[in-house]
Every structure is written in structure tokens, then in C-alpha cells.
DRENLO-258953 format. One line per 4 residues: for each residue x, y negated, z negated of N, C-alpha, C. Coordinates in steps of 0.001 Angstrom, whole numbers. Last residue first. Layout:
<pts>
X Y Z X Y Z X Y Z; ...
</pts>
This chain:
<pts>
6779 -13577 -14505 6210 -14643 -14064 5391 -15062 -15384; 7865 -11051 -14741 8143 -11356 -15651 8003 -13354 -15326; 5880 -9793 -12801 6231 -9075 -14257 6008 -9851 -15136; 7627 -10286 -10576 6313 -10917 -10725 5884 -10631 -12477
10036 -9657 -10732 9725 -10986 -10759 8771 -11019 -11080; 9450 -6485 -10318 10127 -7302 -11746 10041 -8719 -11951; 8849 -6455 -7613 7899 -6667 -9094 7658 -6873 -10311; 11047 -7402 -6455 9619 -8535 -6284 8930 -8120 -7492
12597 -4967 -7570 12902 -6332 -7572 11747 -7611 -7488; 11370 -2869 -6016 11181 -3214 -7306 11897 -4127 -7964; 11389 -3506 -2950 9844 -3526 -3994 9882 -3823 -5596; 13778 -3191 -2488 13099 -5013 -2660 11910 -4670 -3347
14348 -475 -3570 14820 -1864 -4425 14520 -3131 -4216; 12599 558 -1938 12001 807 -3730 12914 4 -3593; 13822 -394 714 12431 -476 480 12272 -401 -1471; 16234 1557 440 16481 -30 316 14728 -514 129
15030 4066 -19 16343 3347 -804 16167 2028 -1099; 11990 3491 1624 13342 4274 1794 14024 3855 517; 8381 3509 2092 9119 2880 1737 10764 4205 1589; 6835 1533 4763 7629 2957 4274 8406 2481 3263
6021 -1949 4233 5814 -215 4288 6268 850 3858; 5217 -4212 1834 5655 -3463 2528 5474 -2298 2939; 4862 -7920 1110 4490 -6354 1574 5274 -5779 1527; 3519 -10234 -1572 4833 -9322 -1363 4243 -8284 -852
1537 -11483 -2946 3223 -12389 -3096 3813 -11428 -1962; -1222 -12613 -2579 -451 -11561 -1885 502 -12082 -2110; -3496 -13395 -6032 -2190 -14353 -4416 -1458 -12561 -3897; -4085 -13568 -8422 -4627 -12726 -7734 -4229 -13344 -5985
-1862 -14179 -10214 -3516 -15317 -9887 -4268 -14922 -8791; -503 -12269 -10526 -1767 -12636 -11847 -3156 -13553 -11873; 20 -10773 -7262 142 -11410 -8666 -618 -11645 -9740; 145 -8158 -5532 -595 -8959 -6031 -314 -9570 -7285
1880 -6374 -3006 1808 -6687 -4231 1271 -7965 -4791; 1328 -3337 -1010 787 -4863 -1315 1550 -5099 -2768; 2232 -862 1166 2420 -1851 -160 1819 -2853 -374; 1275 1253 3216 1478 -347 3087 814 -335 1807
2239 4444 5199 2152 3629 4226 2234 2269 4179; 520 3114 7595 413 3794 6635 1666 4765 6234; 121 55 9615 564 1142 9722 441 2064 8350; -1935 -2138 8896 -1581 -1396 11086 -1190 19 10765
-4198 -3734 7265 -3568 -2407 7446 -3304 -2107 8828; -5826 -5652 6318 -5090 -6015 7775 -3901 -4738 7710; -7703 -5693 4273 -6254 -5683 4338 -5515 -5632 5086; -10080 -5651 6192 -9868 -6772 5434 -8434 -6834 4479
-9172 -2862 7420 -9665 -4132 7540 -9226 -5728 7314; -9138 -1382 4508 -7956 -1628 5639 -8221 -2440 6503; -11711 -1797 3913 -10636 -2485 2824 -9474 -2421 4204; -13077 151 5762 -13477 -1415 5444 -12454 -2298 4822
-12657 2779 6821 -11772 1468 6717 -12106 15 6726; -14182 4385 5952 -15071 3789 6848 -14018 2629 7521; -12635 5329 3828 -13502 6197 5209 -14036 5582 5999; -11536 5196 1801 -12230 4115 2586 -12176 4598 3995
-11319 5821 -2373 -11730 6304 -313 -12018 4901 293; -9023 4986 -4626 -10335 4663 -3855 -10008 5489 -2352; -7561 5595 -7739 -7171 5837 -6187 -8885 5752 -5220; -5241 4919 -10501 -6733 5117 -9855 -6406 4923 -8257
-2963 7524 -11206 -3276 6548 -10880 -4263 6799 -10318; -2309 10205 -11163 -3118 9674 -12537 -3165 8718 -12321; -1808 13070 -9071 -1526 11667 -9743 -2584 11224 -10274; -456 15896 -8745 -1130 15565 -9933 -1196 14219 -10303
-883 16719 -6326 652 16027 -6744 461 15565 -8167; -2853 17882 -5897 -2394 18744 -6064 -957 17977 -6176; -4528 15387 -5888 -5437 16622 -7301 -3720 17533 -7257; -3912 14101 -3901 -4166 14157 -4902 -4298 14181 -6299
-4976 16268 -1669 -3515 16206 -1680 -3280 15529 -3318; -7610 16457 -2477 -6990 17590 -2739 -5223 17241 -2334; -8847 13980 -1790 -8821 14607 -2576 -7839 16132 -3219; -8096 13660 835 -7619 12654 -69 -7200 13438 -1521
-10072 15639 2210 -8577 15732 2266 -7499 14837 1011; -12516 14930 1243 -11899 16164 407 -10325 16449 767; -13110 12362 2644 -12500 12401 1088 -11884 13990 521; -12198 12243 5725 -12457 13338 5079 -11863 13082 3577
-10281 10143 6958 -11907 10009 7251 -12149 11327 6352; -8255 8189 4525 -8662 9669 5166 -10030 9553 5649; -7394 6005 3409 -7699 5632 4453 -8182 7329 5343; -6893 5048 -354 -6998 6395 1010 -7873 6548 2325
-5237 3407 -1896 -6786 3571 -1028 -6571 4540 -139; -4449 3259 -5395 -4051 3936 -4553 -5515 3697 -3655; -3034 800 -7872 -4232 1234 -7163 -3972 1979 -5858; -2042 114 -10881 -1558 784 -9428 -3087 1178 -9213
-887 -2572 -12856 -1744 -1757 -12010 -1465 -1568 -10698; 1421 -3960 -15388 1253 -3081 -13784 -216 -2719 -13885; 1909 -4524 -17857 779 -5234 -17342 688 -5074 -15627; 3548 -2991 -19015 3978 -4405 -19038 2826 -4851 -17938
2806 -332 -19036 2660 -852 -20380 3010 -2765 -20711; 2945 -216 -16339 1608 -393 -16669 1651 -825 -18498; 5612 1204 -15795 5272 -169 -15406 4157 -874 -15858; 6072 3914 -15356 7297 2822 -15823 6096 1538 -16224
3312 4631 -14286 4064 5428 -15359 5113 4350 -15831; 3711 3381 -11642 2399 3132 -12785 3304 3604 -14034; 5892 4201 -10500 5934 2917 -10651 4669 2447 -11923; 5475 6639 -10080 6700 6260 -11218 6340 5251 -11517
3375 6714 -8498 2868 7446 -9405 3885 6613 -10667; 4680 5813 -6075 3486 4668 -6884 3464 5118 -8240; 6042 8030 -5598 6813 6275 -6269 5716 5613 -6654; 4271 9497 -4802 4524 10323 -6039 5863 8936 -6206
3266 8391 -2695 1823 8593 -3784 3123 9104 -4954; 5583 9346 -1149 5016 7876 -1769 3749 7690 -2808; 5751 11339 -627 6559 10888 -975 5987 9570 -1776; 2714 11767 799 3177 12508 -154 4076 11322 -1188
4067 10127 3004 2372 9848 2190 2377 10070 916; 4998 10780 5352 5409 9873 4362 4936 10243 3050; 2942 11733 6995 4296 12214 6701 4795 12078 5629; -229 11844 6589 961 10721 6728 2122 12022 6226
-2435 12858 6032 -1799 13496 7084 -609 12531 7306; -3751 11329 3848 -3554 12686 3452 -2360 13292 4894; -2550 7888 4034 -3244 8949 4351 -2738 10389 3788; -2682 4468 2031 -2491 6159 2143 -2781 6890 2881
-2036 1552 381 -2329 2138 1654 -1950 3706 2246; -1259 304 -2831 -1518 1342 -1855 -1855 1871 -623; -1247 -2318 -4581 -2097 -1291 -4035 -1556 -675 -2593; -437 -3312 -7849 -100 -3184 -6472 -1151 -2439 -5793
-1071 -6788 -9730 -1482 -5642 -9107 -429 -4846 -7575; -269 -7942 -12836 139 -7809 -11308 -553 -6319 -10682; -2921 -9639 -13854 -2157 -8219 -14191 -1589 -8541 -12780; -4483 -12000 -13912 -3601 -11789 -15229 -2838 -10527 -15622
-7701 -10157 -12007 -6544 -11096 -12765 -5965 -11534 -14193; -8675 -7784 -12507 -7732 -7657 -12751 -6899 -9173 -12818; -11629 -8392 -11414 -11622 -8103 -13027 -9966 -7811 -13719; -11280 -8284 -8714 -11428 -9338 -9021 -10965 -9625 -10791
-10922 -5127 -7843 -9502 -6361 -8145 -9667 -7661 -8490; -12326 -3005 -9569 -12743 -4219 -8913 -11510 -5181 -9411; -13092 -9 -10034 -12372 -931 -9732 -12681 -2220 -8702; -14552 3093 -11976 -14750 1831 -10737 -13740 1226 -11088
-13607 4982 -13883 -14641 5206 -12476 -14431 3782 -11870; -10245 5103 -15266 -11908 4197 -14801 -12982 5035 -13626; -8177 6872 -14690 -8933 7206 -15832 -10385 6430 -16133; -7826 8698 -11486 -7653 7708 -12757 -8365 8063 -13792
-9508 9224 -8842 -8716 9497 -9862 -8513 8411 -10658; -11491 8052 -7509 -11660 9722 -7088 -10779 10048 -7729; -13973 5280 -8210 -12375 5954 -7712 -12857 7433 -8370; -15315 2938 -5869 -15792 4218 -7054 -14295 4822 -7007
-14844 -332 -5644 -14525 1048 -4696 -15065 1896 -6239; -13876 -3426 -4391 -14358 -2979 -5216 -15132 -1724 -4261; -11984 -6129 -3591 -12009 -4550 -3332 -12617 -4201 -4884; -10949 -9117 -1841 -11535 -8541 -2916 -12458 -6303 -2367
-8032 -10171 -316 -9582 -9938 -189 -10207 -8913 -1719; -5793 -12220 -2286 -6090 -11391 -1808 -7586 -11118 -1608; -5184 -15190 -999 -5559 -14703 -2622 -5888 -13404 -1700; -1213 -15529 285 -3207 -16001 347 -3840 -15256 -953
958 -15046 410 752 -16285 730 -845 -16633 -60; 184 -12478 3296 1174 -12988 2297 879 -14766 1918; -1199 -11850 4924 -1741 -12078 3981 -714 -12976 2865; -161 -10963 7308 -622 -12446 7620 -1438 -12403 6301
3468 -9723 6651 2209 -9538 7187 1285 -10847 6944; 6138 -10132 7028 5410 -10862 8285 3642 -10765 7794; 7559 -9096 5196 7552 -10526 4939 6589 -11093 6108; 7557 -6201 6501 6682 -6949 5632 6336 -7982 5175
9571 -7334 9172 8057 -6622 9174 7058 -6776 8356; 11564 -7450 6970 11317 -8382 7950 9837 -8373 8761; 11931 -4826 6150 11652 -6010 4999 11148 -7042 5919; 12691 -3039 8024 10987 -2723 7200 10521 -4143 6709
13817 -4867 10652 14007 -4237 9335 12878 -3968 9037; 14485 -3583 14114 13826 -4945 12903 13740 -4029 11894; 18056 -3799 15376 16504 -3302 14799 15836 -4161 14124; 19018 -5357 17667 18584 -5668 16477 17843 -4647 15834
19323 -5559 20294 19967 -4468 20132 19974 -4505 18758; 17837 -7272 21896 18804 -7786 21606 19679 -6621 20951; 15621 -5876 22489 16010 -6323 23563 17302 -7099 23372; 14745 -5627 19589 14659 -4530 20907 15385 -5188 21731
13750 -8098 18866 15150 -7398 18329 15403 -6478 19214; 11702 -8872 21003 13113 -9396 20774 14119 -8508 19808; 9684 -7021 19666 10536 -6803 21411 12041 -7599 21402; 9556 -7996 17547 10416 -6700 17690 10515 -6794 19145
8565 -10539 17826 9579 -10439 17223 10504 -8752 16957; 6160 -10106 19210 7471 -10654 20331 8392 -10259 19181; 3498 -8661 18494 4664 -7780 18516 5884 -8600 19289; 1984 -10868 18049 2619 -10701 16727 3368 -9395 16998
1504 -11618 21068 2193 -12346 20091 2860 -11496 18679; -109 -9709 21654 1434 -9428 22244 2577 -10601 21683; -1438 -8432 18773 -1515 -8982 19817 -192 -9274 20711; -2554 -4941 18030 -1691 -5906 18048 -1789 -6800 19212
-5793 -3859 16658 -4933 -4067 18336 -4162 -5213 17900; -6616 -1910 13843 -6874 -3183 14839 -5497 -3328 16141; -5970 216 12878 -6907 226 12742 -7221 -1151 13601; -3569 3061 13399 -4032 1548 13720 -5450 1741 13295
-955 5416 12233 -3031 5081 11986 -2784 3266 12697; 246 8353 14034 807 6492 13606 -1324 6168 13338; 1319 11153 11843 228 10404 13532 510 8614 12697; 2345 14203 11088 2506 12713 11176 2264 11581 12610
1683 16711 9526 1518 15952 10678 1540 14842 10807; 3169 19132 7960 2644 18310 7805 3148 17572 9495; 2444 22371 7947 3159 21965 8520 2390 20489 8237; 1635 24457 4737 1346 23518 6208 2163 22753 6797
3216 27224 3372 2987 25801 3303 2688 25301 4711
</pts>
């Protein structure tokens, strides 16, 4: 088995503004929480950017988050070389599986510059959620993606209610708490 490699992905330059609130916990002896981090990101609040992608699993060829309002949506932020990554393509996976008969969608984006890497991690955790490339990180972008893994969760009126990253213990219970709300909105 490969040694997996875990590299931090940026795709845009923090400004020294939106890193004061960890220097301050830093400097106060605070950690900052995952949850506190996600409640920060600058979508929350807003209708989400629109994503439309050919997918490399599932059971649709295409997706377009516009054609999903009236479903809570989540989506995904992925790499094939994320540490994490794994772990987490295989909670999205539960979360579709539990969740999609009450009007879940899981959308997985894979931020790999090499689709055959995307592809084959995948193919080989056997997930059945739909899952888009973005090789070019256009959607991470316009999803204001810093770090990988990132959660989104999208409501019915197509609004960012809810981030997050890594996710741990305490991460799957605010995640799956916000999505039970939204659910049952």
C-alpha cells in the first residue's frame, strides 16, 4: 500500500485580515475550533454559486445545482492526495446512503489536477455518489475553497446554511445536526 501524502491545497491568498482571528486564539492559548473556522466561511448566508460539471460517478451524467432546488444539497471538496480524503469520501458516502430517501444530495468535486487520480481513488472506495473534476479549480474558486476537505451545506432555496472542514467526532455531529435541521425545514 502507498504511503499517503498529505499537502495543505490553497487556491487563493489569505488576507491578514481573515487570518487575525486565529492569530488571536494563537496568541491567547485558544485553539480555534473547526466549527468556528466554518461558521467563518464568506458564503454562508448567500445563494450558492452555481455548478454545473459532467460527473465521473453516480448514477446522472451531469449536474447542475441550479435543477436541485427543493433538495438540501451537500457538496464536497476533495483531493485524491488529502490525508483525510479517503475518510471522508467514505462519511459523504453514509451520509448519501442514510439520507437521499429524505431529499439529501451528495455531490462530491475533486479538486485533483489528474482526473485519473480522482478516478481511481473513487472507483476503489466504491462510491456511488455523483462526483465532478475541477482541474482547473474553477468551482473551488467560486467556492472560496482554502483548505481540503470542505463541506458545504445547501438548503432548498439553494442559500449556504452551513461549512465545514475536516471532519472528526465532533465535526459529523454539528454536520449532522445542521442537516437534520435542514431536512426537516
Amino acid at each position: 500500500m502507498a504511503a499517503v501524502v498529505q499537502r495543505r491545497f490553497t487556491l487563493r491568498r489569505l488576507s491578514t485580515w481573515a487570518l487575525a482571528p486565529f492569530a488571536i486564539a494563537f496568541v491567547m492559548g485558544a485553539p480555534a475550533r473547526a466549527a468556528d473556522r466554518a461558521a467563518s466561511h464568506p458564503l454562508i448566508g448567500k445563494p450558492a454559486p452555481e455548478l454545473v460539471e459532467r460527473m465521473f460517478t453516480g448514477s446522472s451524467r451531469n449536474f447542475r445545482l441550479s435543477e436541485r432546488r427543493g433538495e438540501v444539497v451537500v457538496v464536497g471538496f476533495w483531493t485524491s492526495w488529502c490525508g483525510s480524503c479517503r475518510a471522508y469520501l467514505e462519511r459523504l458516502g453514509k451520509l448519501n446512503a442514510t439520507y437521499a430517501s429524505a431529499g439529501l444530495v451528495v455531490v462530491g468535486v475533486s479538486l485533483d489536477d489528474k482526473p485519473t487520480s480522482a478516478t481511481e481513488l473513487a472507483h476503489a472506495l466504491g462510491v456511488r455518489f455523483g462526483n465532478v473534476f475541477d482541474a482547473e479549480k474553477v468551482l473551488g474558486r467560486r467556492f472560496q475553497v482554502g483548505d481540503v476537505p470542505l463541506t458545504l451545506l445547501i438548503d432548498r432555496n439553494g442559500v449556504v446554511r452551513y461549512s465545514h472542514g475536516e471532519l472528526d467526532p465532533a465535526g459529523d455531529a454539528a454536520l449532522l445536526a445542521e442537516l437534520r435541521r435542514l431536512l426537516d425545514e
